[in-house]
C-alpha positions in Angstrom: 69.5 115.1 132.4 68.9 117.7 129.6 65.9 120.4 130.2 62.4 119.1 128.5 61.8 120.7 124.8 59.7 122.9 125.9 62.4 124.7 128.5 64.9 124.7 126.3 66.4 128.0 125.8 68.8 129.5 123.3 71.6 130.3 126.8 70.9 126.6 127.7 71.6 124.5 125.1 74.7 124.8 122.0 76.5 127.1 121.2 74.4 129.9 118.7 77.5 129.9 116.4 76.7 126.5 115.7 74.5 126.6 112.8 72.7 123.7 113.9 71.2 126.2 116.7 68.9 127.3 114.7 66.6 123.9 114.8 67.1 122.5 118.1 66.8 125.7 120.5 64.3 127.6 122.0 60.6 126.9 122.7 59.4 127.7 119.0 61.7 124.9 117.9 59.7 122.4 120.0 58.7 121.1 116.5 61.8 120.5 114.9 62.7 118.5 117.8 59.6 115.9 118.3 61.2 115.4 114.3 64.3 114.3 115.3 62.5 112.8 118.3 60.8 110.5 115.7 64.2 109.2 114.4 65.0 108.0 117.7 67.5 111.2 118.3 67.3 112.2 122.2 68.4 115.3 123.7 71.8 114.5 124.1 72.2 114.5 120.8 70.3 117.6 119.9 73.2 119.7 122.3 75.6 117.8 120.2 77.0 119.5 117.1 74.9 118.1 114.3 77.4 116.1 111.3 76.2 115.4 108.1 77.4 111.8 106.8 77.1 112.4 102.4 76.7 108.9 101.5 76.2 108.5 98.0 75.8 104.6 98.5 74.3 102.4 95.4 74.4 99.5 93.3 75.2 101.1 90.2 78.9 100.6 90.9 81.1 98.5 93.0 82.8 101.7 93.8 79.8 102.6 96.1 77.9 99.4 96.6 79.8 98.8 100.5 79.4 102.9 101.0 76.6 101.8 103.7 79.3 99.7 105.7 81.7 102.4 105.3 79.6 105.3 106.7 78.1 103.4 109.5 82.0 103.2 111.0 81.7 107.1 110.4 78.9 107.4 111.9 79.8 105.4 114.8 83.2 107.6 114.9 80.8 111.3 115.4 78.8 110.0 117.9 81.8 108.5 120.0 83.4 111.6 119.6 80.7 113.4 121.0 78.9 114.2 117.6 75.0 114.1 116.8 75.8 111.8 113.4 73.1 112.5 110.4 73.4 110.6 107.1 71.6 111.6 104.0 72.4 109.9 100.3 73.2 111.4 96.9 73.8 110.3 93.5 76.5 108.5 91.8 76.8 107.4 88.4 79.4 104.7 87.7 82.2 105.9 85.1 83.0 102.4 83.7 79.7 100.8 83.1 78.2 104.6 81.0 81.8 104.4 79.3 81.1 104.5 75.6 77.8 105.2 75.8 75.5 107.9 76.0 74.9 107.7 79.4 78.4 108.8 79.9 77.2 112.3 79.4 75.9 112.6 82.4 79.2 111.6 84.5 80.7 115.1 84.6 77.1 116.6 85.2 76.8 114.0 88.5 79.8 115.8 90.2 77.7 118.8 90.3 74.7 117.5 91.1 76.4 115.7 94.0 77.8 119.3 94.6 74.4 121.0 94.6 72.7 118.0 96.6 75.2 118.0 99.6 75.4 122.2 99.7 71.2 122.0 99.8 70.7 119.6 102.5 73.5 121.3 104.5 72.0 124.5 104.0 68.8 123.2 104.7 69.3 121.2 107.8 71.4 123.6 109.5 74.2 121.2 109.9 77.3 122.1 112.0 79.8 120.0 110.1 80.5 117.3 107.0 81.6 113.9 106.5 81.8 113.6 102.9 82.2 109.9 101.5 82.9 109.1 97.9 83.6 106.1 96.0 83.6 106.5 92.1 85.3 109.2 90.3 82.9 112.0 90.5 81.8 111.4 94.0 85.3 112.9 95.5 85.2 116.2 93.2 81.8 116.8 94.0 81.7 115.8 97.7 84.9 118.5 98.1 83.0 120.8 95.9 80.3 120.8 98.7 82.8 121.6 102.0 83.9 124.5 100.3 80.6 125.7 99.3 79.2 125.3 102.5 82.8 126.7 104.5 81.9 123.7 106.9 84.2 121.8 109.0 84.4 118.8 106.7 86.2 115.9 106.2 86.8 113.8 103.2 86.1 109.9 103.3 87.0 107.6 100.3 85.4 104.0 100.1 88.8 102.7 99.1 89.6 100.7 96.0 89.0 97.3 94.6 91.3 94.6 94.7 93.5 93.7 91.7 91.6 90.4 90.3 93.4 87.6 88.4 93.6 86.3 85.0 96.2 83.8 83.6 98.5 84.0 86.6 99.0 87.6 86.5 96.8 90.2 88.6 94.2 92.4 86.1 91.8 95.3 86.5 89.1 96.9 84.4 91.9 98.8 82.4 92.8 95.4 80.8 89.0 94.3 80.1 88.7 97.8 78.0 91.8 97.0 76.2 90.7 93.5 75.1 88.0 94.9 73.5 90.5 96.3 70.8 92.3 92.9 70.9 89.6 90.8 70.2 88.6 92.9 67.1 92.4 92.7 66.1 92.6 89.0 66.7 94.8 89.1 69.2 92.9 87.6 72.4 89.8 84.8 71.8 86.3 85.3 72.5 87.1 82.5 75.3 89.9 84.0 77.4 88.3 87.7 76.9 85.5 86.0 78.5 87.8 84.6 81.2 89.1 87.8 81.8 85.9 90.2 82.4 84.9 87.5 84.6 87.9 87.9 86.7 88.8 91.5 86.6 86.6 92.5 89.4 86.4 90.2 92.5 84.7 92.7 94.7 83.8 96.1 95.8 85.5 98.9 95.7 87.0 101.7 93.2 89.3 101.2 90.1 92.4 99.8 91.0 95.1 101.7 88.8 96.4 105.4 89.8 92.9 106.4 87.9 90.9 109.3 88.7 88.9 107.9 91.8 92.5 106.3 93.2 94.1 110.2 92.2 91.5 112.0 93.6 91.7 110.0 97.1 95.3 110.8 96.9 94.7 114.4 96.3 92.5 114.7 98.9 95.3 114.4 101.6 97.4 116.3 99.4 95.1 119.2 100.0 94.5 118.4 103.5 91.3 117.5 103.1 91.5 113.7 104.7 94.3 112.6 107.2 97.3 111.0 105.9 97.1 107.4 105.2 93.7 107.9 104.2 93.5 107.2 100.5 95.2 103.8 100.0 93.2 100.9 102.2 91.2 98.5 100.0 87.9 98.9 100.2 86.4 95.7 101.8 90.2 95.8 104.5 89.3 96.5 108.4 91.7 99.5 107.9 89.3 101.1 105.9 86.7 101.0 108.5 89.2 102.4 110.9 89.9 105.1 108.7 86.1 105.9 108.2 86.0 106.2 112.3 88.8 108.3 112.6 87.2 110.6 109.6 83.9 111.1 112.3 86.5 111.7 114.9 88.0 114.0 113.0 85.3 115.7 111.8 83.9 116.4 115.6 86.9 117.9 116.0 86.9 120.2 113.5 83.4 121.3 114.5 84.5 122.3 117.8 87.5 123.9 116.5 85.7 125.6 114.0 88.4 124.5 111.5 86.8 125.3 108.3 87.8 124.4 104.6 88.4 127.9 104.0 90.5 128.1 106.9 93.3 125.2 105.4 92.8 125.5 101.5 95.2 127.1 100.2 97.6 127.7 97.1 100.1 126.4 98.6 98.0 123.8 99.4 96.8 123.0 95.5 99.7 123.3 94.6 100.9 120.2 96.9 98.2 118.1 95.7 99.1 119.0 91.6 102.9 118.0 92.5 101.5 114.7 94.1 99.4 114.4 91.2 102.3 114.9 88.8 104.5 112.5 90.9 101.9 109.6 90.9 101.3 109.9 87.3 97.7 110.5 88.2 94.4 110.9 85.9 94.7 113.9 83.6 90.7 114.3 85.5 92.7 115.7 88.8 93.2 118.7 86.2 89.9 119.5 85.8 88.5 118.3 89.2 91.2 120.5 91.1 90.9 123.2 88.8 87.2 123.7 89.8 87.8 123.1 93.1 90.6 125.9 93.5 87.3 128.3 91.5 85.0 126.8 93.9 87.4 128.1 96.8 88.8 131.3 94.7 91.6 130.5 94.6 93.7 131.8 91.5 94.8 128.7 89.8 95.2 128.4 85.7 95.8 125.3 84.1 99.4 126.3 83.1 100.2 126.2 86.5 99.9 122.2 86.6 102.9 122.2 83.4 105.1 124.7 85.9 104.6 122.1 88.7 105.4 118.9 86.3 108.2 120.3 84.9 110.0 120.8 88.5 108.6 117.7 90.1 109.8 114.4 88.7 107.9 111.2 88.3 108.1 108.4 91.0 105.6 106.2 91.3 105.0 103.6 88.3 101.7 102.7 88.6 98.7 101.2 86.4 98.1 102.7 83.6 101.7 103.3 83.0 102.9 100.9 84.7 101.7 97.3 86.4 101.4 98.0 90.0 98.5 99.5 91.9 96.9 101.3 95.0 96.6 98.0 97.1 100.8 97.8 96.5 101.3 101.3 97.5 99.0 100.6 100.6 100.9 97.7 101.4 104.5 100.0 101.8 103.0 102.9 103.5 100.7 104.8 100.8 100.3 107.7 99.5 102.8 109.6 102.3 105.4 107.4 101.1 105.5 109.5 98.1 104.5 112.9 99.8 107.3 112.5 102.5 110.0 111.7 99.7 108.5 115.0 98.0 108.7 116.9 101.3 112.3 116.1 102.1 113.2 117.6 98.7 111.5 120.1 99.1 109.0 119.9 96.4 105.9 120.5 99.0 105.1 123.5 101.0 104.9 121.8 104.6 103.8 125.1 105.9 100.5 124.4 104.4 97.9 123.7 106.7 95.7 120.3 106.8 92.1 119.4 108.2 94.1 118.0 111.5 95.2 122.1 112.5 98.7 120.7 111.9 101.2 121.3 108.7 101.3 118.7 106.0 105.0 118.6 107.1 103.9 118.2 111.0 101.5 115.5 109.5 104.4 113.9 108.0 106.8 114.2 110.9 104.1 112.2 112.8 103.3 109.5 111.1 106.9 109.1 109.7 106.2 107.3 106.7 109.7 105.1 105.5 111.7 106.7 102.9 111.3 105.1 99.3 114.8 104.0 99.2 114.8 101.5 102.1 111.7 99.7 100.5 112.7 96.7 98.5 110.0 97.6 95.7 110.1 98.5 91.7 107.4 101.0 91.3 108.7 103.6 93.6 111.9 105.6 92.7 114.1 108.1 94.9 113.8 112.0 93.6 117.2 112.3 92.4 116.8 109.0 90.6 113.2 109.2 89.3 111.1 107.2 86.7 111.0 110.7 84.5 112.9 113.4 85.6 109.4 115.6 84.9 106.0 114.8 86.4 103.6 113.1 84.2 101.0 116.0 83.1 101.5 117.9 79.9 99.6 121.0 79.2 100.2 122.0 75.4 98.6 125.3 73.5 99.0 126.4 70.1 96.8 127.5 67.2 94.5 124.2 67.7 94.2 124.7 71.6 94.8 128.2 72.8 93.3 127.7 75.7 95.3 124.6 76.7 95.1 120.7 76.5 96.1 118.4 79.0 98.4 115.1 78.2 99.5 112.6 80.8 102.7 110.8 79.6 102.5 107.0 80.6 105.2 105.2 79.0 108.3 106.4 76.9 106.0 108.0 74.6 107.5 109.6 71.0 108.0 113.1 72.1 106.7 114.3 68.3 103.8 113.5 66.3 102.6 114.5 62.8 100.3 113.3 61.1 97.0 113.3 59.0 93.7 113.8 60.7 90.9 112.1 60.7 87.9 114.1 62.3 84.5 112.7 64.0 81.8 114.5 65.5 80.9 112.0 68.3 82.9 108.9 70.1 80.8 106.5 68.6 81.6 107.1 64.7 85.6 107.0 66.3 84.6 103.8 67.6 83.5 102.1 64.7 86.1 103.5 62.5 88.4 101.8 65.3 86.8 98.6 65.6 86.3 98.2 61.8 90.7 97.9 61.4 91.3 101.1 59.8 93.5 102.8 62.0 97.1 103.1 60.9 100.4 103.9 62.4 101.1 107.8 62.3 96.9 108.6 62.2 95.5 111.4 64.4 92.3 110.6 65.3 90.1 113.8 66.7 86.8 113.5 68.3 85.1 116.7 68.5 81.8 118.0 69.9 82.3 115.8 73.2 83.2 118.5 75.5 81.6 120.5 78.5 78.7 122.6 76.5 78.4 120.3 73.2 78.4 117.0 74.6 77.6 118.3 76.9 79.1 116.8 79.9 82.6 116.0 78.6 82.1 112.4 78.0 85.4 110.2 79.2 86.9 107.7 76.1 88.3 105.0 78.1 86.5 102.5 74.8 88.4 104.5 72.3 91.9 104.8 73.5 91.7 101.6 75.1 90.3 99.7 71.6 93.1 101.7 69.9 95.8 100.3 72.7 94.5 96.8 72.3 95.3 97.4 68.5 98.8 97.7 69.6 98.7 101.4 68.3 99.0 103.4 72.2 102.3 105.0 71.1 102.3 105.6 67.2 98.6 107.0 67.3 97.5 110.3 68.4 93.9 110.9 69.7 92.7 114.5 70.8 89.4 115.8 72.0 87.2 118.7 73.3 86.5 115.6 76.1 88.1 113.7 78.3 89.9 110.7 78.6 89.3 108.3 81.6 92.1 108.0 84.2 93.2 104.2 82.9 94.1 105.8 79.1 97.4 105.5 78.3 99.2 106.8 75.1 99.0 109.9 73.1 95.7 110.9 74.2 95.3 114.2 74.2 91.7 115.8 76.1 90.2 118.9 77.8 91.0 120.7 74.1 89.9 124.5 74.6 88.1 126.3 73.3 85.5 123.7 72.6 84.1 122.9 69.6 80.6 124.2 70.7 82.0 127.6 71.0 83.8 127.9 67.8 87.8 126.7 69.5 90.1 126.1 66.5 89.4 122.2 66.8 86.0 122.7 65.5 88.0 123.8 61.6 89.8 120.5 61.3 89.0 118.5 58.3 90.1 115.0 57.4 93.5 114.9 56.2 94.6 118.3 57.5 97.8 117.5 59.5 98.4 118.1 63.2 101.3 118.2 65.0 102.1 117.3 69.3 105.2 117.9 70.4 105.5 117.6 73.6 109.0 118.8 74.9 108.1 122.2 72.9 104.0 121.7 75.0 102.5 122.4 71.0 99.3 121.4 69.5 98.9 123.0 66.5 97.3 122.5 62.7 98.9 123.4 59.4 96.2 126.2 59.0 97.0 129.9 59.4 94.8 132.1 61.9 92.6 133.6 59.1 92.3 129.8 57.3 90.5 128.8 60.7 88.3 132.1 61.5 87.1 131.0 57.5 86.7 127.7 58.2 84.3 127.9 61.6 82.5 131.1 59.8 81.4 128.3 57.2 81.1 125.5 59.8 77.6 123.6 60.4 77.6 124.0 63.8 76.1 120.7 65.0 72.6 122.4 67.2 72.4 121.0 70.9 71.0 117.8 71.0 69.1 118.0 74.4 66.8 121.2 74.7 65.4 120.2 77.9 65.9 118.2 81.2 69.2 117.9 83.2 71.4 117.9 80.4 70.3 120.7 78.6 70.8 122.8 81.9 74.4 121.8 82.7 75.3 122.4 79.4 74.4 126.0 79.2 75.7 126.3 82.4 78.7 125.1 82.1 82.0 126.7 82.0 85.2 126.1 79.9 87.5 122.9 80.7 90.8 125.5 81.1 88.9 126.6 83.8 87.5 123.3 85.8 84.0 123.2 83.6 82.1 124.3 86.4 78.2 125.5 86.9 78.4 127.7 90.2 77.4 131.0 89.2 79.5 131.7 91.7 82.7 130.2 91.0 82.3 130.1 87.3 84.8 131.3 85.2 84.9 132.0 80.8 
């Protein structure tokens, strides 16, 4: 039986390069041990190593409204393993139901508050290691965002996605529900079925159900090494998810005692796995800016021009929603995401040298599990690498005089590889909306929403309503939309976000005027304007610039803090980069 509080000494008890040390040992910690005492803790568990559980549970979102469920078979993995479990909750704010509002402003902002809130109570509390749990699309930047801060043995949990639902014999997902808005306003669908089909999208809990950002970022996450293989693809409300949320305590014990540390796996090797699986999937043009600040976060030297380099060697080979009709649940049900990391392993497209979370090599990892090769599975969403959907990856990163500091492109469908046309300019997503809604958008339009991103939104609101009204319209491949925003993970088309420099701080996009023309070409990576260098230095000199619309609160602070999109948009003093 463990020595009485007040006998305790520092020689006695855990380890003193635990950090947790430093609140359960010794006689003058008597009082932070009747706490713990109070929560029905004994002194078993305070000789444990102490691991946080980040649960950012709520019903604001389905994504997180079974996080509770999820973490309790996390928690119950830590304390089999030998663990002393401790769950604390954060924030979340969910992506679809802000979309096309202003609430949305504060989505990009919640990925650093999560950031902040998990690093403070970590810090705080002393805690030896992480279990990090996330469930809509900001939770899984934020929650990784926190491991490195901290250098903490951590492991990364997803809650798993939603399962397709089912309108008019065919299976449906939010993505179509934010497209028949644009139908309905073009006649296309009735008010009847439309209301058939937002009643049906959804049947449960759980994350989007396309390759969007929360199903990308999953997939990323073992990518990196930051979860074990397998991890990303059970549905949220399968018993394989609460298997996988044991193993993550398991895992993270583990790591405690091995004193395996973020720092100690992250690599660029290792981002540069998870852009090629990004690339690969056709994943959310978010992964950009989410492993971007990541890579700052862990300094690691990563530019955005690096995620074009990687597309252009690594083909395309999954075909999944929004480009295509299949989603997670299907890849889950063939062997998930390793599937498509082991077929980019064996052409060599992946460092397997790069470590994981396990101790072990991605390729060790890979060897292990033995995922089966995409060319024995009877499926149509999945191609071999020599005989890929594209023959490049799906990201685009294109500069020129209207985005010198890069914009990123995800190519969804056999989009025109050129586009010129004339502009027509709006300084907030809800004047594009109207003009959307109202009929007047034409085959060949650019349509450019300015003002939206990091610093003058601020917050970098996603336009899922836009491009998705404009889709519905039947215009997703003859109409070009661009933006100092984003664009949510389930846009397809020529949408065209992260544009930098922003508006706010005088980037060429802040001289367009209607009617000016713009051209995309994508084989050649251009965005450019008909207007020569000294024609836009004129123009912004005489520019209005719009003045910030919040001057105090949280908004006001994470827009002057934050940093530029080319770089990840991040607010760490630390990490933070022009």
């Amino acid at each position: 039986m463990s020595q009485q509080p007040e006998k305790r000494s520092q020689s006695d008890g855990k380890p003193d390069d635990l950090p947790s040390s430093e609140v359960t040992e010794g006689t003058e910690q008597a009082p932070s041990r009747a706490m713990f005492y109070a929560m029905g803790y004994d002194e078993d568990d305070l000789s444990s190593p102490m691991v946080g559980v980040a649960n950012p549970a709520a019903d604001v979102t389905p994504c997180n409204v079974h996080l509770d469920d999820v973490t309790e078979s996390a928690y119950e993995g830590i304390d089999e393993a030998g663990g002393m479990p401790i769950e604390f909750g954060t924030i979340t704010i969910s992506d679809a139901i802000s979309m096309g509002t202003e609430g949305m402003k504060a989505s990009l902002v919640s990925r650093e508050v999560i950031a902040d809130s998990v690093e403070l109570v970590a810090f705080g509390e002393r805690l030896d290691g992480l279990v990090t749990v996330g469930g809509c699309d900001k939770n899984m930047p934020g929650m990784m965002m926190a491991s490195i801060r901290t250098d903490l043995p951590s492991v990364f949990l997803y809650g798993g996605s939603i399962m397709p639902g089912e309108h008019d014999g065919r299976e449906v997902t939010i993505q179509n529900v934010f497209e028949g808005v644009g139908a309905v306003a073009e006649g296309e669908m009735s008010e009847e079925e439309f209301d058939e089909l937002e009643h049906n999208a959804c049947p449960g809990a759980g994350s989007c159900g396309g390759m969007f950002t929360a199903n990308t970022m999953a997939s990323v996450a073992e990518a990196l090494g930051f979860s074990p293989l397998g991890a990303a693809s059970p549905p949220a409300e399968d018993q394989e998810r609460y298997e996988v949320a044991r193993e993550a305590g398991e895992r993270a014990v583990e790591a405690v005692e091995a004193r395996r540390k973020p720092s100690d796996f992250l690599s660029k090797e290792s981002f540069e796995n998870a852009i090629a699986l990004q690339v690969a999937i056709g994943g959310s043009t978010n992964a950009v800016l989410h492993l971007l600040a990541l890579a700052a976060e862990a300094d690691i030297d990563l530019s955005i021009e690096e995620f074009d380099e990687i597309s252009q060697r690594t083909p395309k080979i999954a075909d999944l929603q929004p480009g295509g009709e299949r989603m997670m649940n299907d890849l889950h049900q063939v062997g998930g995401v390793p599937v498509v990391l082991d077929a980019l392993y064996e052409a060599d497209l992946l460092h397997g040298d790069a470590l994981t979370v396990t101790g072990n090599t991605l390729g060790e990892e890979l060897e292990r599990i033995d995922p089966p090769a995409i060319d024995e599975l009877d499926v149509d969403y999945l191609y071999p690498v020599d005989e890929p959907k594209n023959e490049q990856g799906a990201i685009r990163i294109l500069t020129g005089n209207l985005a010198p500091g890069g914009a990123v492109l995800k190519i969804t469908a056999d989009d025109d590889l050129h586009h010129e046309g004339p502009v027509r300019v709006f300084e907030t997503e809800e004047n594009a909306m109207a003009y959307v809604q109202e009929g007047h958008v034409d085959t060949g339009d650019v349509l450019v929403i300015r003002n939206e991103g990091p610093q003058g939104g601020p917050g970098m609101r996603e336009m899922l309503g836009v491009t998705s009204a404009v889709a519905g319209q039947g215009h997703s491949e003859d109409v070009a939309l661009i933006t100092d925003g984003r664009f949510s993970g389930a846009t397809r088309g020529l949408s065209i976000g992260h544009v930098a420099p922003e508006a706010a701080v005088d980037g060429p996009i802040g001289a367009l005027r209607d009617g000016d023309t713009v051209t995309v070409d994508i084989d050649e990576r251009e965005l450019s304007v008909d207007l020569t260098d000294d024609e836009i230095e004129q123009r912004l000199e005489e520019r209005d610039k719009p003045a910030p619309e919040y001057t105090t609160g949280v908004l006001a602070k994470y827009g002057r803090d934050f940093g530029s999109a080319a770089n990840g948009a991040v607010s760490n003093p630390g990490a933070k980069q022009d």
